[in-house]
C-alpha positions as a LaTeX table, in Angstrom:
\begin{tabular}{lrrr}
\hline
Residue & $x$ (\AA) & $y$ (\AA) & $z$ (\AA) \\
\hline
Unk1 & 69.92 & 142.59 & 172.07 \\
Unk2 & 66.46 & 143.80 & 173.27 \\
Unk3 & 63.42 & 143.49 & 171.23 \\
Unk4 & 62.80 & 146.18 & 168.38 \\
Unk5 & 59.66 & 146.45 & 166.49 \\
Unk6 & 59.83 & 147.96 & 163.12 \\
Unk7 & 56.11 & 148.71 & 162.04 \\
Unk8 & 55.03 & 149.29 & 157.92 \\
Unk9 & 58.23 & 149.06 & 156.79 \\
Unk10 & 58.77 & 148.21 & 152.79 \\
Unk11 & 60.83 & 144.85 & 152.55 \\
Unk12 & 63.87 & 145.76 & 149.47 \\
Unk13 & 64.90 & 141.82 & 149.40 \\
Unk14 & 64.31 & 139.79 & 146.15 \\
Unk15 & 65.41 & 136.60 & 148.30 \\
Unk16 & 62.86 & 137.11 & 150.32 \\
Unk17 & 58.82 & 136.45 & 149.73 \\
Unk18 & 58.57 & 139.42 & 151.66 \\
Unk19 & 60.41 & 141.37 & 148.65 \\
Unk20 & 58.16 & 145.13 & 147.83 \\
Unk21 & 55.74 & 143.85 & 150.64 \\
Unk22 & 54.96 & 146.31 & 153.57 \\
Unk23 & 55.10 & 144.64 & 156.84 \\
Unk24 & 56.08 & 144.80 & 160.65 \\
Unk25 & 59.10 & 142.89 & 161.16 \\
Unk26 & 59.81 & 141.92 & 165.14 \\
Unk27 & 63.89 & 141.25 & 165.72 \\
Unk28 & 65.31 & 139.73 & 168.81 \\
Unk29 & 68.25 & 138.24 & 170.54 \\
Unk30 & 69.84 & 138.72 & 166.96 \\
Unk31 & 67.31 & 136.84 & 164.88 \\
Unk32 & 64.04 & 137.86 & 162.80 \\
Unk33 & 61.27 & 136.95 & 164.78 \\
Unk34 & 58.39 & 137.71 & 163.11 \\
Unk35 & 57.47 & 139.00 & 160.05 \\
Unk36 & 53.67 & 140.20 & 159.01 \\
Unk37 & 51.45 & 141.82 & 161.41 \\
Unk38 & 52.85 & 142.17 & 165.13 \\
Unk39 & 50.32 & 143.37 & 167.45 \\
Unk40 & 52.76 & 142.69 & 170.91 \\
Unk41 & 54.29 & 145.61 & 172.27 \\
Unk42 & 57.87 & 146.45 & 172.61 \\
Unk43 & 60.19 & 149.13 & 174.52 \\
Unk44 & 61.63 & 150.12 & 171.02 \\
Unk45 & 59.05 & 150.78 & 168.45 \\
Unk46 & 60.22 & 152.34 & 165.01 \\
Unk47 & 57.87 & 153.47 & 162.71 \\
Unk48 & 59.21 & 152.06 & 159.40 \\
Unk49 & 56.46 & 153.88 & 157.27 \\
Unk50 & 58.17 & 155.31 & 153.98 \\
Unk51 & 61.58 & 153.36 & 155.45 \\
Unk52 & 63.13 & 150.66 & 153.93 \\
Unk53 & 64.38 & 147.30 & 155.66 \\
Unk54 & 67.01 & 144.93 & 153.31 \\
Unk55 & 69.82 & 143.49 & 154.66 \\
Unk56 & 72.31 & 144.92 & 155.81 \\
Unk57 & 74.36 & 147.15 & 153.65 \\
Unk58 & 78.09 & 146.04 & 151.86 \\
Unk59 & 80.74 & 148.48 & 151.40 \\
Unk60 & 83.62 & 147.30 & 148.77 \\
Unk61 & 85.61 & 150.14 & 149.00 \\
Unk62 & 86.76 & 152.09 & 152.33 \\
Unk63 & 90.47 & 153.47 & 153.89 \\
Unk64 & 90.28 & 152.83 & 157.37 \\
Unk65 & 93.89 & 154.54 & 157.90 \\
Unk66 & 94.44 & 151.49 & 160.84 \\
Unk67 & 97.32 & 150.86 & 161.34 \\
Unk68 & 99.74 & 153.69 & 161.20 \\
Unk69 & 97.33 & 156.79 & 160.39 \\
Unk70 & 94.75 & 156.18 & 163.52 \\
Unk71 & 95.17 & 160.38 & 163.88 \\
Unk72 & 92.57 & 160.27 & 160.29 \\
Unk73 & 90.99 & 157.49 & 161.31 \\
Unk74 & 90.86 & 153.86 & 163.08 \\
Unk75 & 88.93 & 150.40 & 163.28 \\
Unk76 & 86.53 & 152.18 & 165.76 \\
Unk77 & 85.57 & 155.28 & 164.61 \\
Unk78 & 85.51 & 153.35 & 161.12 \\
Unk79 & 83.14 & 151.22 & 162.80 \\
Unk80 & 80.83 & 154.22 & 164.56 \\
Unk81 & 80.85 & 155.81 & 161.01 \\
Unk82 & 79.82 & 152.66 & 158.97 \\
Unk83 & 76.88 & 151.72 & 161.11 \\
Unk84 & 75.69 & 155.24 & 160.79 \\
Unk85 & 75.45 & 155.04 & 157.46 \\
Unk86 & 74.19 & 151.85 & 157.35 \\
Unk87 & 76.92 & 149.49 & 156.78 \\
Unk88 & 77.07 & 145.72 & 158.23 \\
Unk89 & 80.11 & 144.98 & 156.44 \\
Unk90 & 83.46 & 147.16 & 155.39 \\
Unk91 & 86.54 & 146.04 & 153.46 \\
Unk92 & 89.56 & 147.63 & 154.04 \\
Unk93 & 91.85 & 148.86 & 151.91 \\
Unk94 & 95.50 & 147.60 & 152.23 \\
Unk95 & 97.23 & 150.79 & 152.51 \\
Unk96 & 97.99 & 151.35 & 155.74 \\
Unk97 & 101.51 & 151.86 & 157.92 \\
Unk98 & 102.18 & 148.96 & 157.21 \\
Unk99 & 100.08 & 147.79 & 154.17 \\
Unk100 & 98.13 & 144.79 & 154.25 \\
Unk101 & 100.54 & 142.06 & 153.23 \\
Unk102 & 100.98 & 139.76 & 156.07 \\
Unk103 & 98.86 & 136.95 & 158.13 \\
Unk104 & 99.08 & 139.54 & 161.04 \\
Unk105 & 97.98 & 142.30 & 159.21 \\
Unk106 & 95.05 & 140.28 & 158.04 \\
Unk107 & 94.37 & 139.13 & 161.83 \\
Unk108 & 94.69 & 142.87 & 162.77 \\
Unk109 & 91.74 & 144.32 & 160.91 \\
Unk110 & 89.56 & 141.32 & 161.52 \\
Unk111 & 90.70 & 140.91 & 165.22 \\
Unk112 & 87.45 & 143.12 & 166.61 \\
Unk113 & 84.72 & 141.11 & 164.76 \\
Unk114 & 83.16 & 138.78 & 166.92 \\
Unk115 & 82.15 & 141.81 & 169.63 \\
Unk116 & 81.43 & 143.96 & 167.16 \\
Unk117 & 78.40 & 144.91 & 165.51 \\
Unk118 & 80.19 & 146.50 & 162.59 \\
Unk119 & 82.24 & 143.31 & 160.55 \\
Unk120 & 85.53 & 144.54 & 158.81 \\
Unk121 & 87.16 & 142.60 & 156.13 \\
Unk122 & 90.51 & 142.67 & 155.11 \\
Unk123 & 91.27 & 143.40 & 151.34 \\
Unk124 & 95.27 & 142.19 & 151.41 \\
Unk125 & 97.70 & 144.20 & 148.84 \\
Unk126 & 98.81 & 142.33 & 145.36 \\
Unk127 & 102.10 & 143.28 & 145.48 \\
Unk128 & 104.69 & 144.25 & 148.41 \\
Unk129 & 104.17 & 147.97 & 149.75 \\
Unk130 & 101.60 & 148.15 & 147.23 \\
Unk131 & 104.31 & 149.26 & 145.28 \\
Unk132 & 102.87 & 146.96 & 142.01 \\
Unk133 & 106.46 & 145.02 & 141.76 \\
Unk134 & 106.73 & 141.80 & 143.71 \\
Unk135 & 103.60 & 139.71 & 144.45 \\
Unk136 & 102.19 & 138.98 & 147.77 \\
Unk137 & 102.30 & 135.65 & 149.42 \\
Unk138 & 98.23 & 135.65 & 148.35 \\
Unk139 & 97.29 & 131.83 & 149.00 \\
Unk140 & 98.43 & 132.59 & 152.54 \\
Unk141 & 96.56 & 135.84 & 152.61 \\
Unk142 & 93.55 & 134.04 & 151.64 \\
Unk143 & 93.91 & 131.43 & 153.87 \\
Unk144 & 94.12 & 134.39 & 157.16 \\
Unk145 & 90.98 & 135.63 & 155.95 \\
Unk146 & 91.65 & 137.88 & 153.18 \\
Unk147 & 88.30 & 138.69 & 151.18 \\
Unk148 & 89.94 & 140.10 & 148.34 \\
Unk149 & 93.24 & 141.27 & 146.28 \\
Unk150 & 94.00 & 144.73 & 145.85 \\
Unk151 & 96.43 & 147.24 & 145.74 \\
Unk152 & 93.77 & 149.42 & 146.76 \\
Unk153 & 94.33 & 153.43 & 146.52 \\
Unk154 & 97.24 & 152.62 & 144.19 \\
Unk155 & 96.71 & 151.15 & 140.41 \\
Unk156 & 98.18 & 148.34 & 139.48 \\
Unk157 & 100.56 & 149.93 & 136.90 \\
Unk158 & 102.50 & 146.70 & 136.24 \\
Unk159 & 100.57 & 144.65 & 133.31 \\
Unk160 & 102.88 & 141.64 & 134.11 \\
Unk161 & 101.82 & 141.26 & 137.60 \\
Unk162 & 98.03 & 142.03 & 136.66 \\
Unk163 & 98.50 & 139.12 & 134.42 \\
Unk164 & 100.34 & 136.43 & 136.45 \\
Unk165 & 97.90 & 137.92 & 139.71 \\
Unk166 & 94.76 & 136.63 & 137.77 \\
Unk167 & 96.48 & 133.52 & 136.59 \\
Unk168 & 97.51 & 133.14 & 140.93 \\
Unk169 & 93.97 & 133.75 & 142.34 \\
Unk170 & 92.15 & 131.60 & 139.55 \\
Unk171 & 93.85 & 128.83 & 142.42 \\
Unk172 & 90.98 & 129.70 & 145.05 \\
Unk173 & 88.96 & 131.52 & 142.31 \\
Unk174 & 90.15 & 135.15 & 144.26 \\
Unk175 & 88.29 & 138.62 & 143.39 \\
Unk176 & 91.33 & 141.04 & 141.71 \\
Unk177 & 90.34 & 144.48 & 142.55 \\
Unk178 & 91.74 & 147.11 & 140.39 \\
Unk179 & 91.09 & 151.09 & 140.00 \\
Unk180 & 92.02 & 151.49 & 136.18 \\
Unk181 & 94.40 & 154.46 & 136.49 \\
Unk182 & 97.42 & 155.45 & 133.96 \\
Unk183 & 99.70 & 157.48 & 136.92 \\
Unk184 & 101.93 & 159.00 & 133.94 \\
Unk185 & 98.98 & 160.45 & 131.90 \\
Unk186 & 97.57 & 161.99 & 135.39 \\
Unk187 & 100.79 & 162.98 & 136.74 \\
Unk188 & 100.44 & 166.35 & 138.68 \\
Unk189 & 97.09 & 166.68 & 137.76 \\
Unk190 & 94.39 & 167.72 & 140.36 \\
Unk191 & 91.02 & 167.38 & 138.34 \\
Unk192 & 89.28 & 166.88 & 135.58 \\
Unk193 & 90.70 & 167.58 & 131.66 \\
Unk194 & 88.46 & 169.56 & 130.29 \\
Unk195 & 86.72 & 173.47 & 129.82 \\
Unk196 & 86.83 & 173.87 & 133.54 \\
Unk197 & 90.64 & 172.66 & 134.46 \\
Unk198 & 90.96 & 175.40 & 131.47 \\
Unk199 & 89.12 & 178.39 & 133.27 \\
Unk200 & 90.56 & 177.71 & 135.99 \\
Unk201 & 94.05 & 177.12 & 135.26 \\
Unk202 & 94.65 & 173.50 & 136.62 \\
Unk203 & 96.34 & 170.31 & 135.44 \\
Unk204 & 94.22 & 168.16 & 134.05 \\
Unk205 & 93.07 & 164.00 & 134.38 \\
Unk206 & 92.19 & 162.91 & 130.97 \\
Unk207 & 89.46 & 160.66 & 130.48 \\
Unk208 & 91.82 & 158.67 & 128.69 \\
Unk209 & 94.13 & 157.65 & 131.84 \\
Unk210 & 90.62 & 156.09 & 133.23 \\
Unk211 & 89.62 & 154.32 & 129.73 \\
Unk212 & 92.95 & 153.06 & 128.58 \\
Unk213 & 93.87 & 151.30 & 131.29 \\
Unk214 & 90.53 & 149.29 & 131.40 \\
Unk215 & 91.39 & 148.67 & 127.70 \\
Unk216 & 94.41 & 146.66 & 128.58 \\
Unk217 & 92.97 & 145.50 & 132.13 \\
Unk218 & 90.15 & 143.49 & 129.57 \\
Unk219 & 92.68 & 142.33 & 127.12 \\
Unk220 & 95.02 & 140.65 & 129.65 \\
Unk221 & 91.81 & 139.32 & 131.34 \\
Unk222 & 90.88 & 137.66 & 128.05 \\
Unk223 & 93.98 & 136.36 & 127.69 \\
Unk224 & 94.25 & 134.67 & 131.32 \\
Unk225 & 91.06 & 134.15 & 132.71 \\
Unk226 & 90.11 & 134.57 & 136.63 \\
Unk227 & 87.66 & 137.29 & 138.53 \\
Unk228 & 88.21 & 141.54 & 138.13 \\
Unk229 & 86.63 & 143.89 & 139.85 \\
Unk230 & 87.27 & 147.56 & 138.41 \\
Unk231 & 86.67 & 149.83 & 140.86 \\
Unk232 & 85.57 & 153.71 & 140.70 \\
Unk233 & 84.60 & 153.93 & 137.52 \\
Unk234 & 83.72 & 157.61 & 136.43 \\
Unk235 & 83.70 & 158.01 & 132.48 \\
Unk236 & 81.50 & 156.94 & 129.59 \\
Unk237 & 83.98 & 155.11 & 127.59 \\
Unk238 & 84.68 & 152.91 & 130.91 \\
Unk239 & 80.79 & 151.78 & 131.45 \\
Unk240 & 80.69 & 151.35 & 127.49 \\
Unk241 & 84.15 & 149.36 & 127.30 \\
Unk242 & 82.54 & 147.00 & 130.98 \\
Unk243 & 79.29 & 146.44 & 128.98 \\
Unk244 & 80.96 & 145.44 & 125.67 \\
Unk245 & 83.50 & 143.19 & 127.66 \\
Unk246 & 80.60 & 141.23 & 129.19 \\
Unk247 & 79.14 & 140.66 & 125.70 \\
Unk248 & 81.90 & 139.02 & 125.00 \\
Unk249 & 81.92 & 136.78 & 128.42 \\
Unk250 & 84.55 & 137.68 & 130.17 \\
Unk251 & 84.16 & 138.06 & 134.12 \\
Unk252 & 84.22 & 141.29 & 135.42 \\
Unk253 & 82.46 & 143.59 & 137.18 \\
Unk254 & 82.86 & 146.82 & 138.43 \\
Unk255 & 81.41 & 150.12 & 141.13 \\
Unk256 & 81.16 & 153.50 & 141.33 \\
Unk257 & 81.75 & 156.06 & 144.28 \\
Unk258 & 78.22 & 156.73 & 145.62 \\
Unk259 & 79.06 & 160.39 & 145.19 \\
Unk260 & 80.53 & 160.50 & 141.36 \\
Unk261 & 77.31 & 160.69 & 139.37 \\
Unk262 & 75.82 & 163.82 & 141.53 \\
Unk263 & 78.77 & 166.35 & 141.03 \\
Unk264 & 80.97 & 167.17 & 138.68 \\
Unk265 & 83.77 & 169.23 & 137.83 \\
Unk266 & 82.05 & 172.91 & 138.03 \\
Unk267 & 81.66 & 172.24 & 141.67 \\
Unk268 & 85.97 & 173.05 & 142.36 \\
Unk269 & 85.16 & 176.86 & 140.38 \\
Unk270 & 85.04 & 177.76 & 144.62 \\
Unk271 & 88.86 & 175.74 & 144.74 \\
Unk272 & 87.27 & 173.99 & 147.74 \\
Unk273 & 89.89 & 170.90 & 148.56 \\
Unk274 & 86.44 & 168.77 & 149.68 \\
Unk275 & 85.54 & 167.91 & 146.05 \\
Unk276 & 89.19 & 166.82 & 145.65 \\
Unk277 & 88.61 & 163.57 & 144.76 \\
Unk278 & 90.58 & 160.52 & 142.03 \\
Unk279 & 89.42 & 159.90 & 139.75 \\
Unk280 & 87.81 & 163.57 & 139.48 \\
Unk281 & 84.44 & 165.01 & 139.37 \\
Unk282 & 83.51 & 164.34 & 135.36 \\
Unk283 & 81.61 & 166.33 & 133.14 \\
Unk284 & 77.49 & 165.95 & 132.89 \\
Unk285 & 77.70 & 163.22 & 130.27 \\
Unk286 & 79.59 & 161.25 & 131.69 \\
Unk287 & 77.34 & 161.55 & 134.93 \\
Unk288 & 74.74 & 160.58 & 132.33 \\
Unk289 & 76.49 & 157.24 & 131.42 \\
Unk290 & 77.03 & 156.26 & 135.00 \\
Unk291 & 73.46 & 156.68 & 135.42 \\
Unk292 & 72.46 & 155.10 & 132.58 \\
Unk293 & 75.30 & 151.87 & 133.69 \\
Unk294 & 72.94 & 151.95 & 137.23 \\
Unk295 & 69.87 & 151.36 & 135.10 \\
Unk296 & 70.75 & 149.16 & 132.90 \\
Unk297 & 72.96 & 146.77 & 135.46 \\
Unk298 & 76.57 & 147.34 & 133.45 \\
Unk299 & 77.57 & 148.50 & 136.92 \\
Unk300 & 77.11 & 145.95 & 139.79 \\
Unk301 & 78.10 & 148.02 & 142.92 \\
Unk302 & 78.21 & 151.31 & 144.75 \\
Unk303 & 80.51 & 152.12 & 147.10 \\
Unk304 & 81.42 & 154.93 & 149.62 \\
Unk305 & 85.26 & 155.51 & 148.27 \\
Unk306 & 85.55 & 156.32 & 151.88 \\
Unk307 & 89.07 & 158.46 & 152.03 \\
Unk308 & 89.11 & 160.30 & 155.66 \\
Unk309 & 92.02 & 163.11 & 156.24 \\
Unk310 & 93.11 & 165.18 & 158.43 \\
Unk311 & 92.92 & 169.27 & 158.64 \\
Unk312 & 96.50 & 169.28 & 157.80 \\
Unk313 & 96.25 & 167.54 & 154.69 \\
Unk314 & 93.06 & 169.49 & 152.85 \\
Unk315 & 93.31 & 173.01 & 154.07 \\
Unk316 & 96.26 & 173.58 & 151.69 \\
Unk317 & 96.54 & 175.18 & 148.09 \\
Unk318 & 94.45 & 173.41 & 145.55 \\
Unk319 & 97.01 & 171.83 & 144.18 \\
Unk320 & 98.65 & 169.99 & 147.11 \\
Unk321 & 95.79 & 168.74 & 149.08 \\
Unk322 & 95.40 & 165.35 & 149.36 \\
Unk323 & 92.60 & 163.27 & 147.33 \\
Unk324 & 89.79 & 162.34 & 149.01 \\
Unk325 & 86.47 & 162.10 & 150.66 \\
Unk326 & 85.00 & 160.55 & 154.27 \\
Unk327 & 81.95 & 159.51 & 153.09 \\
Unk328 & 80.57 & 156.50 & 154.86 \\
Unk329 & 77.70 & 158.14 & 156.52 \\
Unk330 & 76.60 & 160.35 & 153.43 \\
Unk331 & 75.87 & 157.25 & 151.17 \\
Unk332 & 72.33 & 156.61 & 152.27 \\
Unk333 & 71.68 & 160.89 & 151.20 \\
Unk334 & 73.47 & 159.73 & 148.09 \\
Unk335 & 71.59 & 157.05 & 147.57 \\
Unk336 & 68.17 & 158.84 & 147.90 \\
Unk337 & 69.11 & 161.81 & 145.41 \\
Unk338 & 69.96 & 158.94 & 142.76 \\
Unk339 & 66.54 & 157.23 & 143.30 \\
Unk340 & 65.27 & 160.31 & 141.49 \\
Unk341 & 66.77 & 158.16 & 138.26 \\
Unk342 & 67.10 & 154.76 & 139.26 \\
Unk343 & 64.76 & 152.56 & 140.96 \\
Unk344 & 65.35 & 152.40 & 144.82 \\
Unk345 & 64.98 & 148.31 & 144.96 \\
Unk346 & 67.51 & 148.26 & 141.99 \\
Unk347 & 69.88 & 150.63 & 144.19 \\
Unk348 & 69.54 & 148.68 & 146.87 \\
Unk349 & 70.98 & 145.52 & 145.39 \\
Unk350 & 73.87 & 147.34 & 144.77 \\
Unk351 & 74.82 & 148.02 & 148.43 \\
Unk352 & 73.37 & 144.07 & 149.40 \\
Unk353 & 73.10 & 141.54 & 147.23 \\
Unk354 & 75.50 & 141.86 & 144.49 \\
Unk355 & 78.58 & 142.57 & 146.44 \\
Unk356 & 77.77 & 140.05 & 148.60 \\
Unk357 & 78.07 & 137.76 & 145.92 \\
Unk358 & 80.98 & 139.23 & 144.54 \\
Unk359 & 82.71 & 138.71 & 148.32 \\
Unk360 & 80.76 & 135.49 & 149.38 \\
Unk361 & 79.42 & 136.63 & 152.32 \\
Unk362 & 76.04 & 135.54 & 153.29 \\
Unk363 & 72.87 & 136.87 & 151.60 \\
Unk364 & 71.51 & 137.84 & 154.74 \\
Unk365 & 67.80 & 136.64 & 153.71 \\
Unk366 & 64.86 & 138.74 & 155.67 \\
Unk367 & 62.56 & 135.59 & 156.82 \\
Unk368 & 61.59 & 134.93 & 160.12 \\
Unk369 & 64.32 & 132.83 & 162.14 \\
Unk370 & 66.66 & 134.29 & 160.15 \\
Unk371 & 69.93 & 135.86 & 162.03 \\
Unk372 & 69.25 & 139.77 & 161.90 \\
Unk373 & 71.75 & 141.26 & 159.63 \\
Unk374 & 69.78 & 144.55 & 158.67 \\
Unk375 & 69.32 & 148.23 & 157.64 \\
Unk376 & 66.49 & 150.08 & 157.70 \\
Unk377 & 66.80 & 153.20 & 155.74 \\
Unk378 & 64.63 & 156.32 & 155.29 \\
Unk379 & 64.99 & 158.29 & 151.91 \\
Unk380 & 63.05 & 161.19 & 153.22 \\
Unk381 & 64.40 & 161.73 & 156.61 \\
Unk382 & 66.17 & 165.06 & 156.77 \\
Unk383 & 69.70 & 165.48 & 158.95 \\
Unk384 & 72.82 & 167.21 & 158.89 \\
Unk385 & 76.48 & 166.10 & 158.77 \\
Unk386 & 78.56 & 168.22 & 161.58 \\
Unk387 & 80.37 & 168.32 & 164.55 \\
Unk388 & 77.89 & 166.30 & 166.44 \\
Unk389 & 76.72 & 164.01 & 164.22 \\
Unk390 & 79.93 & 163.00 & 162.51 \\
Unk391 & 81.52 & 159.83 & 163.57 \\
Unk392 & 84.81 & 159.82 & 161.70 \\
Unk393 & 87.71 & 161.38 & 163.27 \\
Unk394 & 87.71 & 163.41 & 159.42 \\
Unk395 & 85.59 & 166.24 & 158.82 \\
Unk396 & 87.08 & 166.17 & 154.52 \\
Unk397 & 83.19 & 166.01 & 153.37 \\
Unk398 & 81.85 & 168.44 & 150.76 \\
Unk399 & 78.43 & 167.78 & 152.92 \\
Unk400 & 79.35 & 168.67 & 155.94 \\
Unk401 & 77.35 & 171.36 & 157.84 \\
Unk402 & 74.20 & 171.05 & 154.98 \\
Unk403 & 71.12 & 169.91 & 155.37 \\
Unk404 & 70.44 & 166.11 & 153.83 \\
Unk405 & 68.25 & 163.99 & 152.28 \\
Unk406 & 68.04 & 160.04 & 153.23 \\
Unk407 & 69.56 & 158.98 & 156.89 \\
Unk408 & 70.27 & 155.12 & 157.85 \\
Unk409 & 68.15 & 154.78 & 160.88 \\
Unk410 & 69.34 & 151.05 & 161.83 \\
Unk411 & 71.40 & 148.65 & 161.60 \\
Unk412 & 71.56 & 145.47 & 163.39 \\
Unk413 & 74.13 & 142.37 & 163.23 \\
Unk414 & 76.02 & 139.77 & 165.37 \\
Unk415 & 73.53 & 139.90 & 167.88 \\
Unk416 & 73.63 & 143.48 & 167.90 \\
Unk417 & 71.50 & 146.75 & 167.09 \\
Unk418 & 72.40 & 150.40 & 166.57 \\
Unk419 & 69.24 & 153.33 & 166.00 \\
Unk420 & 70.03 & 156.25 & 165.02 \\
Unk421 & 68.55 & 159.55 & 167.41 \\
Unk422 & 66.72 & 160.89 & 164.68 \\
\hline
\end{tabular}
């Protein structure tokens, strides 16, 4: 990797001495060289004033549709999108064609890693098929590099295996990763319960298929112990029901989709299949309480809820268009309309450190000698997502073809270093 200068940047790194400092940070042959003032001159000189540099950027939560569905997306255009939006590392869901359930599959999704700048990281299915009724072999899974446990787009419906899953990964101390979903109570429905599913005459999603489910997902986690992750979270009873769980000591964290606490449900009036998303767009209070679970540190993580599709399955009727965003590269814009109510630093952790820690990868410290695992970010820089600037093989963004807020502008790792034209 050539030399790149970053000059004035703001360090976002509390393991770091460097942490809220502005500095110039040198990087080379993969490793921090120098951090302070750098007066040599290099071939690639970035101007880091207003950016941000913290290491590089974890996303928990992201399809990659590899194997099986490469025609939405695969493990390279996954990669191309990621480190455009600033991502390092990216676990993949298990449902593919076939689902992540086997030592192979595992092997599969990691197989590109050491040439790649881009790490992916295998999140291996609970139960067979993802179908939540026969467990996985998971101690193997683990073993083949699994990072975590999850039946991924699909809830895990089945309290019994829930149960005797967290009882299984205590063995290795496994992450469970759950998105708290009753599938009967939100059968046929396409958004939100509420005034506007009314108007417009639409089956709703109750609240209560989101807040129930966490209800039992705590109880049975009282009752056996071991690590959950609830993932997605997008109601006011969930962040209330996470913070008074904690209270009471029991391990679990949770995310949000970068996207869920800057829309809601009066943006499908236009019955535009983009903002077709699960769980649904929420009402303004319960935007509100997500915010106030950023501040306040009841929720640990945000994620891209990356989802890519093709044509064929969002420009349909309303009702019959698949659920989803690709949204890997409009995090960072995300990211930089939320730091109008949260702390940047504080939204920072929550793409870095924390689920790092929840996934035990390194904590990618920014000191000098230090292997360069990076992003530098600008909340200010303006761009658009379209045709030629899009790196996912899906187009199924409600941001595509506006102008935007907040761009990644690098990202370096395993020796490598990506910068984006802006």
């Amino acid at each position: 990797m050539a030399k790149v200068l970053i000059k004035s940047v703001t360090i976002s790194n509390k393991g770091s001495a460097h942490h809220g400092k502005v500095v110039d940070v040198l990087v080379s042959g993969g490793e921090i060289k120098k951090i302070g003032k750098v007066t040599e001159e290099v071939k690639t000189t970035i101007n880091g004033k207003g950016m941000i540099l913290s290491s590089g950027w974890v996303d928990m939560r992201a399809w990659l549709a590899d194997p099986g569905l490469e025609h939405k997306e695969d493990l390279e255009s996954s990669r191309l999108a990621a480190a455009d939006g600033g991502f390092t590392h990216v676990t993949a869901l298990p449902n593919n064609q076939p689902v992540t359930q086997t030592k192979n599959d595992v092997a599969y999704i990691k197989g590109g890693n050491a040439g790649s700048l881009v790490q992916l990281h295998p999140i291996a299915a609970v139960t067979l098929g993802a179908k939540g009724e026969d467990l996985t072999e998971m101690i193997d899974l683990h073993t083949a590099g699994a990072i975590a446990f999850s039946d991924g787009l699909k809830p895990i419906w089945h309290s019994d295996i829930l149960l005797k899953s967290l009882q299984y990964l205590q063995k290795f101390d496994g992450l469970l990763i759950d998105r708290p979903e009753d599938i009967h109570l939100n059968m046929f429905g396409v958004m939100n319960e509420g005034v506007e599913s009314t108007m417009l005459g639409m089956k709703g999603m109750p609240n209560l298929s989101e807040d129930l489910i966490i209800q039992r997902n705590l109880s049975i986690l009282a009752y056996s112990g071991g690590r959950l992750h609830l993932t997605c979270l997008s109601t006011e009873k969930s962040v209330a029901l996470i913070k008074e769980a904690r209270k009471k000591g029991l391990n679990v964290t949770c995310d949000i989709a970068s996207y869920q606490p800057l829309l809601d449900d009066s943006a499908l009036e236009g019955f535009d299949t983009s903002f077709k998303v699960n769980p649904p767009l929420r009402i303004q209070a319960d935007n509100k309480a997500l915010i106030k679970g950023l501040q306040d540190g009841t929720i640990d993580v945000i994620v891209s809820n990356h989802i890519p599709h093709d044509e064929e399955c969002k420009k349909l009727e309303f009702d019959l268009a698949d659920f989803g965003i690709t949204s890997l590269q409009t995090v960072a814009s995300n990211l930089s309309a939320l730091s109008e109510k949260v702390d940047m630093h504080l939204l920072i952790e929550k793409v870095t450190t924390n689920p790092r820690n929840l996934l035990g990868l390194d904590a990618a410290t920014i000191e000098e000698g230090a292997e360069a695992d990076l992003t530098l970010f600008d909340p200010n820089a303006k761009w658009k997502l379209n045709s030629s600037s899009n790196k996912s093989k899906s187009v199924n963004s409600p941001y595509f073809n506006q102008e935007l807020k907040g761009k990644a502008i690098a990202v370096f790792n395993n020796g490598q270093a990506s910068v984006s034209s802006i």
